[in-house]
C-alpha positions in Angstrom: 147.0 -45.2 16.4 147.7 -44.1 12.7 148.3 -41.1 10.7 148.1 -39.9 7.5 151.0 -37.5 6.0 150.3 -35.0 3.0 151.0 -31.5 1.7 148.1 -29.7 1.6 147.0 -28.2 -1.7 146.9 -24.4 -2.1 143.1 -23.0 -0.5 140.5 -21.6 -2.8 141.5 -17.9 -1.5 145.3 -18.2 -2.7 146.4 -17.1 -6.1 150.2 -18.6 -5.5 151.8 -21.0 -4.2 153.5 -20.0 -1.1 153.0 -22.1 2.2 152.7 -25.1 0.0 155.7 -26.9 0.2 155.4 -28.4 4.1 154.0 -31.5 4.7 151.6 -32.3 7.7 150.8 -35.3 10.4 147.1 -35.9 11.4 146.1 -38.6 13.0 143.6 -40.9 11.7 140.5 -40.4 14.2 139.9 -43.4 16.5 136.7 -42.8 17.4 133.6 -41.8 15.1 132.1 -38.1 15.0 128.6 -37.8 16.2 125.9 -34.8 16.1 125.1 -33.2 19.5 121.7 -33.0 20.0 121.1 -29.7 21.5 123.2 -27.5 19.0 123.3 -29.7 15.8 127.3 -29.3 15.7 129.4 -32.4 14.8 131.5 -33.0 17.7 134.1 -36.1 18.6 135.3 -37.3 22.0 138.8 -38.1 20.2 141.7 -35.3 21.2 144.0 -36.7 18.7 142.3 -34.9 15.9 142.9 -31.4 17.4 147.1 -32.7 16.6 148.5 -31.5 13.3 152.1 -31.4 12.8 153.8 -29.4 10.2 157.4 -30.7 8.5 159.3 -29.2 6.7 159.9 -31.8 4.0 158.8 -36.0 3.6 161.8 -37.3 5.2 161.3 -35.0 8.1 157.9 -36.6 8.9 158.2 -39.7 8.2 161.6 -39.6 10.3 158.8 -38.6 13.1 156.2 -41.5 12.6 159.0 -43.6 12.9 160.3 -42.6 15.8 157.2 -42.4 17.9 156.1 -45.7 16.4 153.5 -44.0 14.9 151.8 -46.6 11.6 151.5 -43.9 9.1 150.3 -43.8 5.8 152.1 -40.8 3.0 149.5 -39.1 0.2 151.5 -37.9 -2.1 150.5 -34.3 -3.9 148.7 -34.3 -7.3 150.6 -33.1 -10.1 149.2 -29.6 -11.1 147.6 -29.7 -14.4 148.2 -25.5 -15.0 147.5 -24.2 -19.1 149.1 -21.6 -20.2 146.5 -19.1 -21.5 147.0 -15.6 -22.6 144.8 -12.6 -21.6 144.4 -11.4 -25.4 142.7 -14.8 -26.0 140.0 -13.4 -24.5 139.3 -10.8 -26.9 140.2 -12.7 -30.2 137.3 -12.3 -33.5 137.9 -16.3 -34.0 137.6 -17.7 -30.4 135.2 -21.1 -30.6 133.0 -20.0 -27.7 131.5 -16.4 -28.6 130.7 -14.3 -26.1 127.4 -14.1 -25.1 126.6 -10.7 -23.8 
């Protein structure tokens, strides 16, 4: 049984960056997804992959993983690539795509 440990980046919905910091434990799943036939859902005979742990910080986790024996694997957050752009640029006479409309 192994598991994979990240911090899961901010969803689509959020315009900050609060409830980013923790880091989670899922386990890897152990037995392949398959479609049910009746419905059409995707469904999995594996409980382990209703488990997801949430830490606090890195060392927390992995202190966890460790001492379950757990083999675990850490992904480590992307850096965010954020450029700082000013709402008056939108409206500037030499801009190098004109608007359209």
């Amino acid at each position: 049984m192994s598991a994979k440990i990240y911090s899961p980046a901010k969803t689509a919905m959020q315009s900050g960056k609060a409830n980013t910091g923790s880091w989670v434990l899922e386990y890897d799943p152990t037995v392949p997804r398959r479609i049910d036939p009746l419905m059409g859902y995707t469904t999995s005979r594996d409980m382990t992959s209703q488990i997801r742990l949430t830490f606090a910080t890195l060392e927390e986790a992995i202190a966890y993983a460790e001492k379950n024996r757990i083999a675990f694997r850490v992904e480590e957050p992307k850096p965010l690539k954020r450029r700082q752009i000013s709402y008056s640029d939108n409206f500037r006479y030499d801009r190098r795509i004109p608007w359209t409309h």
